[in-house]
C-alpha positions as CSV (number, residue, x, y, z in Angstrom):
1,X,-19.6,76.1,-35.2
2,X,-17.2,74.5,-32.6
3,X,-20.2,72.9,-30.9
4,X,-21.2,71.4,-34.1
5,X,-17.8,70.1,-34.8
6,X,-17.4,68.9,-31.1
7,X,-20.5,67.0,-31.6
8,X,-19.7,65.2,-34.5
9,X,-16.5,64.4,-33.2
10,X,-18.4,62.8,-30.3
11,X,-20.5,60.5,-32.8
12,X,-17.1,59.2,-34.6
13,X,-15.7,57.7,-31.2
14,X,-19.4,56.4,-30.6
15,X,-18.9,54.3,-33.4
16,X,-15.8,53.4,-33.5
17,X,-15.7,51.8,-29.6
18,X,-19.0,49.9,-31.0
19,X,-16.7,48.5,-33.9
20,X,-14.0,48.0,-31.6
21,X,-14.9,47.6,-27.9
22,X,-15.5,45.1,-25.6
23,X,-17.4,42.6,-27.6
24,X,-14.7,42.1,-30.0
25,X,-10.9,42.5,-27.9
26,X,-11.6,42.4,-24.3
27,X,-10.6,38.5,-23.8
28,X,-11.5,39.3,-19.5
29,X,-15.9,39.2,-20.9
30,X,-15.4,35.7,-21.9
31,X,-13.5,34.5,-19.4
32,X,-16.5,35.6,-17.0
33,X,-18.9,32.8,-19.0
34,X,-16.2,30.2,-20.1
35,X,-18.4,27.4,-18.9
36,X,-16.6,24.8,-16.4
37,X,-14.1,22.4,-17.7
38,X,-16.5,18.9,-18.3
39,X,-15.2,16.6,-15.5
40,X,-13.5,12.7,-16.7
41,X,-15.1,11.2,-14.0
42,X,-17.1,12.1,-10.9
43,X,-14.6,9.6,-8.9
44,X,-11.8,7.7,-9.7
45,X,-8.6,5.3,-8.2
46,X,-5.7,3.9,-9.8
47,X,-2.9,2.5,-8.1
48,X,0.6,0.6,-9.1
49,X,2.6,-1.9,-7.4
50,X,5.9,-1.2,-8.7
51,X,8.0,-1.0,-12.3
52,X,11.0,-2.6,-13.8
53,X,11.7,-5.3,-16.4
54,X,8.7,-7.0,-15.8
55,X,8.4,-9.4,-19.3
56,X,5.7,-11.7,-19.7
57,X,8.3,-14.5,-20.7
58,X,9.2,-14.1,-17.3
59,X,6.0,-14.5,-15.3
60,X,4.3,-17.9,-14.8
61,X,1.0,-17.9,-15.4
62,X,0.0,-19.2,-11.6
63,X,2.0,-15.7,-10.6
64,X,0.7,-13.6,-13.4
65,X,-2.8,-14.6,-12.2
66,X,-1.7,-14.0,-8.8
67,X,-0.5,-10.2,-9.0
68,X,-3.6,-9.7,-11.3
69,X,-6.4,-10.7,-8.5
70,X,-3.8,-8.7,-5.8
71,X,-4.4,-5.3,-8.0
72,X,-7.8,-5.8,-8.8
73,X,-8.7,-6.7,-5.1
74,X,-6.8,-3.7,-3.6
75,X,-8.4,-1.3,-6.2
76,X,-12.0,-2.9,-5.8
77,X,-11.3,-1.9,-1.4
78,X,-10.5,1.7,-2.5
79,X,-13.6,2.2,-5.5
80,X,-16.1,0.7,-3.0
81,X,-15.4,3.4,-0.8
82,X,-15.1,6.1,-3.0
83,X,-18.7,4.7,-4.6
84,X,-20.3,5.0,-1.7
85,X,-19.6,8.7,-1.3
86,X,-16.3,8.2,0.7
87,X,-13.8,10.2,1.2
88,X,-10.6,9.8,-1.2
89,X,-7.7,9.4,2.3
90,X,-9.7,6.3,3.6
91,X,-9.7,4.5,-0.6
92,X,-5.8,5.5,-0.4
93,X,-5.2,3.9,2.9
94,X,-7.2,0.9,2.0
95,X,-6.0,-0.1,-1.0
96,X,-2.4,0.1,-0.1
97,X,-2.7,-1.5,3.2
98,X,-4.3,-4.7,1.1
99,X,-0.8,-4.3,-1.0
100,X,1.6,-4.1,2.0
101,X,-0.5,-7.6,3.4
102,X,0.6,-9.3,0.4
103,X,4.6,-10.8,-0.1
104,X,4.1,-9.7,-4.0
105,X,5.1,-6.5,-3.2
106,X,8.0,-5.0,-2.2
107,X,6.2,-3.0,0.8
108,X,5.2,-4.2,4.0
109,X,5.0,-8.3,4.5
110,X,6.9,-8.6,0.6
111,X,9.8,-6.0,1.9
112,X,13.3,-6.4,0.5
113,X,16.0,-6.9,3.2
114,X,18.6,-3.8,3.9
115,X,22.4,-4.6,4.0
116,X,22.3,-5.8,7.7
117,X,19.7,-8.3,7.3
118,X,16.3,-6.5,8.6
119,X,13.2,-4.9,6.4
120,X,13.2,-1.4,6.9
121,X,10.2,0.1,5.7
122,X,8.8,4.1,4.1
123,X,5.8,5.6,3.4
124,X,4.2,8.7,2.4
125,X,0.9,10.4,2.2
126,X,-0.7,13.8,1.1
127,X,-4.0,15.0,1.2
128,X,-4.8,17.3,-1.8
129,X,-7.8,19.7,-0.2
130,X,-5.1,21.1,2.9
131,X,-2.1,20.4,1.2
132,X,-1.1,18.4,4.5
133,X,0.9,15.1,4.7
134,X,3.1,12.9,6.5
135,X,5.5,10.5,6.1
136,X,7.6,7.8,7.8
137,X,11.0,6.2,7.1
138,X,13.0,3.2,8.3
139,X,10.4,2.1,10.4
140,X,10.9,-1.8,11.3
141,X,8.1,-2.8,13.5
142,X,5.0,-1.1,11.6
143,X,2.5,-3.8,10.0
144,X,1.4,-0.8,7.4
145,X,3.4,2.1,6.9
146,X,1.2,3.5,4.8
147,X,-1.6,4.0,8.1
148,X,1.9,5.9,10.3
149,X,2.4,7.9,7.8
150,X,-1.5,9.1,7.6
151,X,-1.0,9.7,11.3
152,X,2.3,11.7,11.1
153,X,-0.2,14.0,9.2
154,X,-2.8,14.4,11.2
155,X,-1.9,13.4,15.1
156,X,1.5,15.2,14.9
157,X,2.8,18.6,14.2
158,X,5.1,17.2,11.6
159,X,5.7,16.0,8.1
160,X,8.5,13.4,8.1
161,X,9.4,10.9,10.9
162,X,12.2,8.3,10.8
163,X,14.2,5.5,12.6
164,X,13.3,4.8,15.9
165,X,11.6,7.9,16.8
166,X,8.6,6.6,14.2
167,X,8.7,3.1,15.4
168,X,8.3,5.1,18.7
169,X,5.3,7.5,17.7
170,X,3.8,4.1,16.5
171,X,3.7,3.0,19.7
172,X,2.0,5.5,21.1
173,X,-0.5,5.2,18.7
174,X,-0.9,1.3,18.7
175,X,-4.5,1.7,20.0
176,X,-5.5,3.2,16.9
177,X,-5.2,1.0,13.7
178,X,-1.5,1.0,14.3
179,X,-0.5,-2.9,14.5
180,X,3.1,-3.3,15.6
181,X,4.8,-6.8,14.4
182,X,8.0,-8.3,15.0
183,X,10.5,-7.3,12.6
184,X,10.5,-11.2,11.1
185,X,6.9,-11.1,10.4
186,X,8.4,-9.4,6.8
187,X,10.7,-12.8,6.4
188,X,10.2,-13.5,2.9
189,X,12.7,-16.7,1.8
190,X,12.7,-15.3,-1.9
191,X,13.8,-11.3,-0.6
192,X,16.1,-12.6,1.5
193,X,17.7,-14.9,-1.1
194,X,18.2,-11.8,-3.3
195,X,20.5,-10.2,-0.8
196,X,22.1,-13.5,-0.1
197,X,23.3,-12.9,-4.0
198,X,23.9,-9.0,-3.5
199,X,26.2,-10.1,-1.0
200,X,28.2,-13.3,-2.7
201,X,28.7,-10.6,-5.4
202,X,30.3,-8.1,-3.2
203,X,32.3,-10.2,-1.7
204,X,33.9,-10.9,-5.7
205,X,35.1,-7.2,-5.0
206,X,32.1,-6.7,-7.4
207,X,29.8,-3.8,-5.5
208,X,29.8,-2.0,-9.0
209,X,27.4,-4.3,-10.3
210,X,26.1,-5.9,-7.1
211,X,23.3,-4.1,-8.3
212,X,22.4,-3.9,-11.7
213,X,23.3,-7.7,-12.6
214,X,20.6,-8.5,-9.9
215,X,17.3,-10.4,-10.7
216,X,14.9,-10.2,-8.3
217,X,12.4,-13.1,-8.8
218,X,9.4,-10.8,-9.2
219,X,10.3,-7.8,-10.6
220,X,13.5,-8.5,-12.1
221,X,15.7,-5.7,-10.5
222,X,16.6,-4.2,-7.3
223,X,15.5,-0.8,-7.4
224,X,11.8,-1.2,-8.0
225,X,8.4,-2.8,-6.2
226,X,7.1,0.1,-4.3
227,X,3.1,0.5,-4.0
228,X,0.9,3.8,-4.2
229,X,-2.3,4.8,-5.1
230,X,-3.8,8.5,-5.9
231,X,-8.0,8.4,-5.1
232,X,-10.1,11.6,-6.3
233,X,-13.1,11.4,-4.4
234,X,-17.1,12.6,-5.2
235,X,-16.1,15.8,-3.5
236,X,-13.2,16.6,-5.4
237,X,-10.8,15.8,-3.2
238,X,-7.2,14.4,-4.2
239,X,-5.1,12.0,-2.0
240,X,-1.9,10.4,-2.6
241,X,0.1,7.7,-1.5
242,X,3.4,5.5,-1.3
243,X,4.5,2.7,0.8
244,X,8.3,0.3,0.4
245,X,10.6,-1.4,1.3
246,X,13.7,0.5,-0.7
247,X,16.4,-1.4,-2.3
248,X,17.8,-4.5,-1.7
249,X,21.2,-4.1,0.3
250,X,20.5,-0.7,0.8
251,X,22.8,0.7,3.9
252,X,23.8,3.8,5.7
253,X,20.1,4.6,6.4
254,X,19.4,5.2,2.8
255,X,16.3,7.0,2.1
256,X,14.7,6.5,-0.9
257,X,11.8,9.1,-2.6
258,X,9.0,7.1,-1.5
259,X,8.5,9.1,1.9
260,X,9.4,12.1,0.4
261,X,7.0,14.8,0.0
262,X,7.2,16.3,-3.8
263,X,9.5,12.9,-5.3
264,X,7.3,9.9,-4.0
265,X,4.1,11.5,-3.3
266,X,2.3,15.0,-4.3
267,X,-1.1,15.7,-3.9
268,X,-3.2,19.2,-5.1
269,X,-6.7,19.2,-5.8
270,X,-6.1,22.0,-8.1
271,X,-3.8,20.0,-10.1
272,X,-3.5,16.4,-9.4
273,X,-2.1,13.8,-7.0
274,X,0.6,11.4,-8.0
275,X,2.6,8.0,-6.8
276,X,5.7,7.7,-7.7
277,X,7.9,3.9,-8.4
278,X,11.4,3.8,-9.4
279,X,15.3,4.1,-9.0
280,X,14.5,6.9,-5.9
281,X,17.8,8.7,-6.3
282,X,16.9,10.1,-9.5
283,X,12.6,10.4,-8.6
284,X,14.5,12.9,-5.5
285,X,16.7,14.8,-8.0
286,X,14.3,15.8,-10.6
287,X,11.3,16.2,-7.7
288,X,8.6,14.2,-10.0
289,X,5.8,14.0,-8.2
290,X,5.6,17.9,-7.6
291,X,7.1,18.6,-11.0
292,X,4.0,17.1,-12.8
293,X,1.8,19.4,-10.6
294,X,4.0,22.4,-11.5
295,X,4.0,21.8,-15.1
296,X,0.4,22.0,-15.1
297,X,-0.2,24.8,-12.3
298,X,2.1,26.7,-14.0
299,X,2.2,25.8,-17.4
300,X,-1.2,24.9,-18.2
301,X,-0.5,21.6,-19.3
302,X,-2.9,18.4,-19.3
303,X,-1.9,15.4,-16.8
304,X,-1.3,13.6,-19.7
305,X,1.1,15.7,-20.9
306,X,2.9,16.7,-17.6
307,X,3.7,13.0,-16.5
308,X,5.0,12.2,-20.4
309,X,7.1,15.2,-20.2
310,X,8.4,14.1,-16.6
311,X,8.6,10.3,-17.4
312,X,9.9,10.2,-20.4
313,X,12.5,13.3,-21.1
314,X,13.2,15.0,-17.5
315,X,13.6,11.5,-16.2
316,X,15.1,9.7,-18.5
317,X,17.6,12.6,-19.7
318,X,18.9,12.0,-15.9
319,X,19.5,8.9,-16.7
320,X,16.5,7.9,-14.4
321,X,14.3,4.7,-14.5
322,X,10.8,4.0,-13.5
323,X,6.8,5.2,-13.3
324,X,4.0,6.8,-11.6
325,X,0.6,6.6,-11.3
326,X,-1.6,9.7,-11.6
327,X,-4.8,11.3,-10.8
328,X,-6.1,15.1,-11.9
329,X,-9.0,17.3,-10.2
330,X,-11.1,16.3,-13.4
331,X,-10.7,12.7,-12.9
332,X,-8.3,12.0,-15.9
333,X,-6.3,8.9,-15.2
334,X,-2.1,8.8,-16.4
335,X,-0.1,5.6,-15.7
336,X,3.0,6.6,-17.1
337,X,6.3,4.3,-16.8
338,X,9.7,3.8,-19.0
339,X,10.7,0.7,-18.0
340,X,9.7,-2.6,-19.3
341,X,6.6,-2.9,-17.2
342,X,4.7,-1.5,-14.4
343,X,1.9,-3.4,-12.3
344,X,-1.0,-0.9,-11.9
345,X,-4.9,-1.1,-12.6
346,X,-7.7,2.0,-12.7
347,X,-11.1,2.4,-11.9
348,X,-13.4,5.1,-13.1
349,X,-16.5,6.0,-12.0
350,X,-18.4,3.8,-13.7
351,X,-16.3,0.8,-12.2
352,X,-14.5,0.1,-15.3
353,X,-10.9,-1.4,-14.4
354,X,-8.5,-2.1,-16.2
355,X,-5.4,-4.0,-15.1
356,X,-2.0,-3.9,-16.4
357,X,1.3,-5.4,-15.9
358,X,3.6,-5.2,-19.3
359,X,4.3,-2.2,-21.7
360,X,1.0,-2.9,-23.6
């Protein structure tokens, strides 16, 4: 009789863990054949050159045009290569060093002047497969930044050089894509004429606003212009980059968050890659570019959401100003900004692109 009653006991649990097992709770079966995420696109580049109060009633149409062809033939460099199978570093380093040629910019050639008169230059860059970068900053005889502070990353043991000791590593690498210029070959009359105005206002006993009354002819403030792009390449690999010329009037040595690793420039190819643009102080405070990454690493939300959250409530509640281009490991494009405007264009991978300049 206990036999018989053990046995039947034996046939309830039988059933009941049919009614009840795996199949129906245990969440780690489907998670085994959860099919891939669907990727965006195969490849993709977007890029920016800068944000601020960029109004259309305050562009000609000969300069509108001009920045337009500028963005769509620095993105067209880096899709070409990424097209043909390249990898995402080399689109990065292309398309910014086409930005930093061109005075529209405030990077390279079109760099704003520091308090004593000279164009001292940053840059940043992060490659998303190693989690490796580099960066340079105050650098004053560099053609391309952008190109010193790929080699920081990978013909030096460090992340972050600056002053004279980069202009110095530059040398030693001016056989290798590293073209060294005169500091005046950045002359630009219309930079150096906003810092003539910083200055007439300072010397009013005026530094408060020295600043914020400031119009510079392009992008309508003082803070902004920097360039960056973020490339994800066929083989899913993520790069980032920055490249400036800071603020206007900027002294001390001020370092802005352009060559700063996690506030300028991030890069993960299990998150995304992102370039940052904007009043630095406050990109360096609330560590953007890396906080976007985080918010999705670690909570599990979509680049769309990340750089909105970032952008528009971290950054702003700061009392922050400014934008950032962004790439994710699916190939889902954000170009996120709070300001008035942000030059910036996007291609996809089926060589779509889009331009854009005002807060359409």
């Amino acid at each position: 009789m206990r036999h018989y009653a053990f046995f039947i006991l034996s046939l309830i649990l039988i059933s009941c863990n049919q009614k009840t097992g795996p199949s129906s709770t245990d969440t780690s079966r489907s998670k085994t054949t959860q099919l891939p995420e669907p990727k965006t696109n195969e490849f993709a580049l977007v890029i920016h050159g800068g944000a601020g109060t960029i109004k259309k009633e305050n562009m000609t149409p000969e300069l509108e045009l001009q920045y337009r062809e500028k963005l769509s033939e620095a993105i067209k460099a880096g899709h070409e290569i990424l097209k043909n199978g390249g990898d995402a570093m080399d689109a990065v380093e292309t398309s910014i060093r086409i930005m930093e040629d061109s005075p529209l910019f405030n990077s390279g050639k079109g760099a704003v002047f520091t308090h004593d008169g000279i164009n001292s230059l940053d840059a940043s860059f992060m490659d998303g497969k190693t989690l490796n970068a580099g960066a340079v900053a105050g650098v004053t005889t560099v053609k391309n930044p952008i190109s010193l502070a790929r080699k920081v990353m990978t013909d030096s043991e460090h992340v972050l050089l600056s002053g004279a000791g980069a202009d110095e590593f530059a040398k030693s690498l001016s056989y290798d894509n590293i073209e060294l210029v005169d500091n005046s070959y950045f002359f630009t009359e219309n930079r150096y004429q906003s810092l003539q105005r910083v200055l007439a206002k300072e010397k009013e006993n005026d530094r408060k606003t020295a600043f914020l009354e400031l119009e510079d002819p392009f992008i309508k403030d003082s803070k902004y212009g920097t360039v960056g792009c973020v490339a994800l390449d066929k083989n899913g690999n993520i790069a980032a980059g920055t490249s400036t010329g800071g603020m206007t009037n900027k002294k001390y040595g001020r370092i802005g968050d352009s060559p700063i690793i996690g506030s300028g420039t991030y890069a993960n190819n299990a998150t995304c890659g992102v370039s940052s643009t904007g009043h630095g102080e406050y990109f360096i405070r609330a560590q953007v570019a890396y906080d976007i990454s985080a918010l999705m690493e670690y909570g599990g939300k979509t680049l769309e959401e990340a750089t909105e959250e970032v952008i528009q409530k971290k950054l702003v509640d700061l009392g922050g100003t400014g934008g950032i281009v962004a790439l994710d490991y699916l190939g889902n494009i954000s170009m996120e900004f709070n300001t008035e405007g942000m030059y910036r264009a996007m291609m996809d991978d089926q060589g779509t692109l889009t331009v854009g300049m005002y807060k359409e």
